[in-house]
N, C-alpha and C positions, 0 to 999 in steps of 0.2 A: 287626634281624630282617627289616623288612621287603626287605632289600637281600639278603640271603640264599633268600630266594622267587624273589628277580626272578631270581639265578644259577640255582637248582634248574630254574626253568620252562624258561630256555634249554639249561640242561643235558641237560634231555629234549627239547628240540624236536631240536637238535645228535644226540641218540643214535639216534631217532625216523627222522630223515633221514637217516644213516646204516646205519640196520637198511634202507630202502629204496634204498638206493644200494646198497650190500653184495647185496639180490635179484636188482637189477637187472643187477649186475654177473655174477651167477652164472646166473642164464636166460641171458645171453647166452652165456658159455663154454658153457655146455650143448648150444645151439644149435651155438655153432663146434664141438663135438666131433662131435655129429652130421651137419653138413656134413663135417667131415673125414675121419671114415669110410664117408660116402657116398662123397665122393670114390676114396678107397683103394680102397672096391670095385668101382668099375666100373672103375679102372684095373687092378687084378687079374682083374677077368673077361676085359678087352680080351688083356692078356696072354697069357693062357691059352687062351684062343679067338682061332684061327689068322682072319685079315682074308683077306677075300674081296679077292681082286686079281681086277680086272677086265679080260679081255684087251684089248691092242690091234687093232685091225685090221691083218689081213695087208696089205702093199699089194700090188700086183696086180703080176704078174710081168712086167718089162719084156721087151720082145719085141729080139731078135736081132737085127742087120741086115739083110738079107734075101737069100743070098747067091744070085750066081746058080744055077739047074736045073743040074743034069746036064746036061739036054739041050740048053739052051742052052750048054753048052762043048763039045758035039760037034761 
């Protein structure tokens, strides 16, 4: 009898820790599903909403050689 106690009490502590491992396990999925669909959504928003390209700068127009005047070839 008494050795049948002793299994029953571990049998509950065993189930006990269990039912708390099992919560723990599912808050966390829960968690990851809800980062995941965070995720999703801001990559769907980015998508859909065109990115602002920010121009470059023009660079400045390089200048010609400087040929001689007319009137310096007359």
């Amino acid at each position: 009898m008494e050795l049948r106690r002793d299994i029953a009490e571990y049998r509950a502590a065993a189930e006990a820790q269990a039912d708390r491992v099992r919560e723990r396990i599912n808050a966390a999925l829960e968690v990851s599903r809800r980062t995941r669909e965070e995720i999703e959504a801001r990559i769907a928003s980015q998508l859909h909403t065109p990115a602002v390209v920010k121009k470059q700068a023009t660079p400045a127009r390089k200048r010609k050689a400087s040929r001689p005047s007319r009137a310096s070839e007359k």
